[in-house]
N, C-alpha and C positions, 0 to 999 in steps of 0.2 A: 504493500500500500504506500509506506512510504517512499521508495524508489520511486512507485509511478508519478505522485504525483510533483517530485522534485526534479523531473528530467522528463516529462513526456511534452511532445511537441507536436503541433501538424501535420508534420511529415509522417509521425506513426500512426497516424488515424487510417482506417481502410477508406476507399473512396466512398463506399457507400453509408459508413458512420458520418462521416463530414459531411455528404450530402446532407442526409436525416438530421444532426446536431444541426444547422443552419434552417431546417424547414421545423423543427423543435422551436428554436428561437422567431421564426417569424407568428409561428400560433399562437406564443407567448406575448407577444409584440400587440396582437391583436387582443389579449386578454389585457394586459397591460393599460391599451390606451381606452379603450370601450371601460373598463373598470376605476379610469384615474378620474371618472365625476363622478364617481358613487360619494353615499355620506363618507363610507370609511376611510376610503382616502384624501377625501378631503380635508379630512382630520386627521390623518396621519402625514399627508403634505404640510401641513401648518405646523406642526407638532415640531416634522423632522428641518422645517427650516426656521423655525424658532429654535430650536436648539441643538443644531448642529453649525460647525465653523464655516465659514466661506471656501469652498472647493471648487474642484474641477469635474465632479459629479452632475448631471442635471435630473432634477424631482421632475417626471412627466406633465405631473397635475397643474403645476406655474410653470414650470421655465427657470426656478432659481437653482441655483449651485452652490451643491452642500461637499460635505465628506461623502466615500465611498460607502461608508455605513448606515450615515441620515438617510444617506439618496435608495440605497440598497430597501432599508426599511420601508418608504415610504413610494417606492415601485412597487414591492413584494406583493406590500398591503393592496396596492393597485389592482395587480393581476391575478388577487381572488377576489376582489371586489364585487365583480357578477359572477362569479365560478363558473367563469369559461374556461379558465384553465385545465391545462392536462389531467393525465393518472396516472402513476406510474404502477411497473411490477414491485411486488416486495415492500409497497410503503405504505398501502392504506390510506394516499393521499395524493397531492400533488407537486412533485418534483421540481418542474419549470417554472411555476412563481416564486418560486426563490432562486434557483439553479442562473436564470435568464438574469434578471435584475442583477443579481451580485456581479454575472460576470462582466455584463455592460457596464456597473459603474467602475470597478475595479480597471474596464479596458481603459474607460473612459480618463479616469484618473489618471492612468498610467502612459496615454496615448498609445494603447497597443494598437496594432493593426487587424485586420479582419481573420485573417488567418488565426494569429492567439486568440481571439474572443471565441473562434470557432471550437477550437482545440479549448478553454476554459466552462463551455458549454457541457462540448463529452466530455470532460475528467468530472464539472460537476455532476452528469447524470449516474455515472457508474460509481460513484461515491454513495450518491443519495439510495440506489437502489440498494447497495451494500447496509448502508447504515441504517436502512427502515428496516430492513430483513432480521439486523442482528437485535438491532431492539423490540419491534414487535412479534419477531414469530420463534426468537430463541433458538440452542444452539441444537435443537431436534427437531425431530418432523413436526410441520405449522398444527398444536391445535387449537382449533377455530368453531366457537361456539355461537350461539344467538343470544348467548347473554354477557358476551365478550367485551374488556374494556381494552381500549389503546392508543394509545398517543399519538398525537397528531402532527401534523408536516412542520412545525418549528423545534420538535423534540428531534426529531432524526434529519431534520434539512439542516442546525446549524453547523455539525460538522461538514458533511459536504459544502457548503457555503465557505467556511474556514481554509475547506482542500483549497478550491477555489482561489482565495485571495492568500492562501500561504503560495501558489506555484505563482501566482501573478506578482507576488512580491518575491519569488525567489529566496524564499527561506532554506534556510539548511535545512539536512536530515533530521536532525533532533529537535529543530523550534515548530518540527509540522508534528513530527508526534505530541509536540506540548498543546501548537494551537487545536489537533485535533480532539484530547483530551479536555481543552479550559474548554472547547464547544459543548461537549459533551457534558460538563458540568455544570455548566451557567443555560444551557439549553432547557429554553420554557417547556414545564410539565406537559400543556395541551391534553386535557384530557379529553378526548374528541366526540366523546359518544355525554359526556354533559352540555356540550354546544349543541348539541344536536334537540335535546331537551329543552333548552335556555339559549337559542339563538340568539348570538350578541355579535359584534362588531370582533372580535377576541377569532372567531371563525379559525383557521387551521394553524393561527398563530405565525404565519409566514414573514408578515414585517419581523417579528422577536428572532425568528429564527436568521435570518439574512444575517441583519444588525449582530447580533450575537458572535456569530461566524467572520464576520470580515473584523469584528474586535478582539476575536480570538486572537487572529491569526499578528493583528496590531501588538499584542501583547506582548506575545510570544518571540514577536521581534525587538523587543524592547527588553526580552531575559523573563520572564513573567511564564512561572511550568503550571503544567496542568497533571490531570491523573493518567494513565495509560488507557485510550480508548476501549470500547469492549473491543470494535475491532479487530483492533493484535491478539485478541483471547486465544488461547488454544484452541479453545470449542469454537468459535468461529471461524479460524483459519480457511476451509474448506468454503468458504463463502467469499475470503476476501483476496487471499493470495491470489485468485484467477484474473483479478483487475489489469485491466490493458493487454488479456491475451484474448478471454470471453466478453464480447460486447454483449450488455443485455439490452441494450438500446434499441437493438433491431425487434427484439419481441417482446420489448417492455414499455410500450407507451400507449396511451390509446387518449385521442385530440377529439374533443367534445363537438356537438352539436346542437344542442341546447344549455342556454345560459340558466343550471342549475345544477344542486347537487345531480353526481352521477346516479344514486340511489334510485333516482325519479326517472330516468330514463326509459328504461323496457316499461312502465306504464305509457310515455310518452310517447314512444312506438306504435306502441296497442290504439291510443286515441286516435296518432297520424293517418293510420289505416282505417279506421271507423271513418274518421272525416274525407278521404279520398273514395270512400266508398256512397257516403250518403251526404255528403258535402257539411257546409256551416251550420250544424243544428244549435248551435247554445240557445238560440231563443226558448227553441219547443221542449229545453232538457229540467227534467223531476227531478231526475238522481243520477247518480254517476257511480259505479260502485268499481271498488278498485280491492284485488288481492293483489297480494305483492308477499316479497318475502321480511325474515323478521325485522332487516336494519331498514329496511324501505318504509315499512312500519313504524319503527323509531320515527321519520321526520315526521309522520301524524300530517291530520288533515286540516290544520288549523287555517282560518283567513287570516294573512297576514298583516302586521301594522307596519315592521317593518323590511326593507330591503334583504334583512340579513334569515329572518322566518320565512319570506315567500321565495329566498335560495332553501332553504330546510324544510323544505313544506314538498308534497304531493299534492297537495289541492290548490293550488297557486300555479306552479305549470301544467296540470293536466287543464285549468281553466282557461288557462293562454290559449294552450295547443288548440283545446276547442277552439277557440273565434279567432284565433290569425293563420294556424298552420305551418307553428313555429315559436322556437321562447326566445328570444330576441332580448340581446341585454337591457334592452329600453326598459324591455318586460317588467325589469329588476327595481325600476328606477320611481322615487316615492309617487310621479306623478300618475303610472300608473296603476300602480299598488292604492289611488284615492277612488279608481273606479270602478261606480257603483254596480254597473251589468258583469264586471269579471270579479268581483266580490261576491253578488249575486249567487255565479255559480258552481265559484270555487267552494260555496258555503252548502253543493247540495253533492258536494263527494264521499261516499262512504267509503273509508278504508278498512280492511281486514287483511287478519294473516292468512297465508295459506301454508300448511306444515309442508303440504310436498314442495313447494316453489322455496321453502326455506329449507329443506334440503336438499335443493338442488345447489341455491345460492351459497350452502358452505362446503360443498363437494369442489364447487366453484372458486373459491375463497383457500381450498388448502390447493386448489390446482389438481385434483383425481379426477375423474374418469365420470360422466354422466355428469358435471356441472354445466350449470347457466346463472344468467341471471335473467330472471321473467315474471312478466305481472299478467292478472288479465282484466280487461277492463269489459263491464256492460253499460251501456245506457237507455237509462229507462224515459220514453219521453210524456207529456204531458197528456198524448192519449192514449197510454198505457200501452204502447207499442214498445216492442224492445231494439236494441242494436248490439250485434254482441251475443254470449262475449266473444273478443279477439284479446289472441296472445302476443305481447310483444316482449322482445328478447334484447338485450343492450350484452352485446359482444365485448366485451372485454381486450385487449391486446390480440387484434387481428391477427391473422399472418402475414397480411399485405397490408399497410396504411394506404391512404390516400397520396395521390402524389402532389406533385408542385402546385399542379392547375389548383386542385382544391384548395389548399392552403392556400392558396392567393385566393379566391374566391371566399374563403373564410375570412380575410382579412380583411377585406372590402365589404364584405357585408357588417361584420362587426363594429366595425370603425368609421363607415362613411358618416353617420348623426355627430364624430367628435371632431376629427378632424379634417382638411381640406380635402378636396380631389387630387390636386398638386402631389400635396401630403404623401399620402395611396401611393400613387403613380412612382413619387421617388424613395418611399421604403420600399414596393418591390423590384423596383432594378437595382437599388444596394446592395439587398438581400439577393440577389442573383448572383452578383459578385464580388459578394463577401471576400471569398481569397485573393480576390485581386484589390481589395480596400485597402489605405495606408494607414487609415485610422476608423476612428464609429464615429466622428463628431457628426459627418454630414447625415447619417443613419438616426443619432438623438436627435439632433434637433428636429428631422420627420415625422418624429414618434411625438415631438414636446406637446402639448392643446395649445400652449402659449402662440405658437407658430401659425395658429388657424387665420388668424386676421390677416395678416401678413405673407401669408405660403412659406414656400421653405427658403 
């Protein structure tokens, strides 16, 4: 672990990891800026430029320039803002809202070129996959129950974050196993499945964890030890010593499609199909009735008040999916959350478990043989007619991702309400030729909102 991440460069990337790490960082790009007008960020933009020093970082949300660690925090926060972001293997959450931010600002800071940023991307995903593994699924086979607790993406991202800005500051051998140990220490608890309960702005803990990680790694360069990661454990060895020979990147990610927990998706499925088949009913709809499996269940059916419950909610996007045919970050955003017809009838979804979909979902969940993840949904309408049910299934880590086109396509749909067309236009030709970039500034400032009046 430590070798790779003290000497890996570009040049060791396979082509088709570089590829994928650069198409990672633009989906994140788009969660990022579509997420940097949420409340959360908002407040964690103001937060991290009240009180961090004047830098060469730029916070998406304004346009100002903090340290690598404000800026990192108050991206993070960004890019789960409407939890558009990723999912990784082995984490239980999301990777690239931290992974992407830290290593933009860290390039940013440092003037790296597109190429390092590219290569600080893969070192931080196979980091992150590593270090959710050894904390949440221990050093035996994963087990994974329905009444299971585990920590979330700022508990296991702020080492990886750490990896991150310990190789982009060129730390020794020994001040990466300190900052990866002080991450691991000072890394927020995130107890993920209480957020789930008590939906609050706190959500996967991703700003803590960024911030945490790039001060680790601060520290550590300053003589400042930590403990010895679990990482180095013995009982984990077998998980980590494969770093930089096994990429998990190629079958560990899966890039969302509706701006909401992933939990809600295969319900979300099941609705898209009902409405491609009998088109826009929310008018004529009684009930909604949704099985799903147990954690699907956890986000409960509640109308939400606000942004951070109608992402932890099933009754909130399966109301969207009804009347647009799609959850669309807007979706997320308070002005929708005030109206009254998708209030209405998010407030007539019945939610239940179903034992068999909730052992499918942890067959799913330890990676055996006969897993999915699926809900089904009926709807009952106003003249007692029914629709349904139809089964929808939210695939997990494809075989095959989407390629370029999509990701650009995702990115443009996400982002055209925040930022310009310009805007668009010139983060994806950057992002085309990431390795031939000299630097990211012309790439941040594309991403900034600050930039919309004005273009790039």
């Amino acid at each position: 672990m430590t070798r790779f991440i003290a000497s890996f460069r570009y040049e060791d990337l396979p082509e088709a990891v570089a590829e994928l790490a650069s198409l990672c960082a633009l989906d994140t790009f788009a969660a990022m800026v579509c997420g940097a007008p949420s409340p959360a960020a908002k407040i964690a933009a103001s937060h991290a430029a009240d009180g961090g020093r004047d830098g060469k970082a730029t916070i998406l949300a304004t346009g100002e320039r903090r340290t690598a660690a404000a800026t990192a925090f108050a991206n993070a926060t960004a890019a789960n803002g409407t939890d558009l972001d990723d999912v990784g293997r082995y984490t239980w959450g999301h990777p690239g809202a931290m992974v992407v931010p830290t290593a933009l600002a860290m390039a940013e800071q440092s003037g790296a070129c597109g190429r390092d940023f590219i290569a600080s991307v893969a070192l931080g995903y196979e980091v992150a996959f590593r270090s959710g593994r050894c904390l949440n699924f221990g050093p035996d086979a994963p087990v994974v129950d329905a009444a299971r607790e585990f920590q979330a993406c700022g508990s296991w991202g702020a080492p990886a974050c750490a990896a991150i800005a310990a190789h982009s500051k060129g730390l020794s051998p020994a001040q990466i196993v300190h900052a990866l140990g002080i991450a691991e220490y000072l890394a927020p608890e995130a107890p993920m499945m209480r957020d789930l309960e008590y939906p609050a702005m706190v959500k996967h803990a991703n700003g803590a964890g960024a911030k945490v990680g790039i001060e680790a790694a601060e520290l550590a360069a300053r003589g400042f030890t930590g403990i010895v990661s679990r990482m180095y454990s013995q009982a984990h060895r077998p998980w980590t010593t494969d770093v930089g020979s096994n990429w998990i990147l190629p079958n560990g990610i899966h890039w969302k499609r509706y701006s909401c927990c992933s939990f809600a998706h295969a319900a979300l499925d099941a609705v898209g199909e009902i409405r491609r088949r009998y088109g826009a009913v929310g008018a004529q709809v009684s009930q909604i009735r949704v099985q799903a499996y147990s954690d699907a269940v956890r986000l409960g059916a509640r109308v939400p008040e606000s942004s951070e419950e109608a992402q932890f909610s099933i009754s909130w996007p399966v109301a969207v999916m009804l009347e647009d045919g799609e959850v669309h970050p807007r979706s997320m955003a308070p002005e929708r959350l005030a109206d009254p017809r998708t209030r209405a009838l998010a407030g007539r979804v019945r939610l239940t478990e179903s034992r068999e979909l909730t052992e499918r979902y942890l067959l799913s969940e330890a990676e055996l043989p006969g897993g999915e993840e699926g809900a089904i949904v009926e709807i009952e309408l106003l003249d007692g007619s029914r629709l349904g049910p139809v089964k929808g299934t939210n695939v997990l880590f494809p075989d095959r991702l989407p390629g370029r086109d999509a990701v650009e396509d995702k990115f443009r749909w996400a982002t055209a309400d925040v930022i310009s067309p310009a805007q668009i236009d010139a983060v994806l030709r950057i992002v085309r030729s990431l390795p031939e970039q000299s630097d990211v500034r012309a790439l941040v400032r594309n991403l900034a909102l600050s930039a919309r009046s004005g273009g790039p």
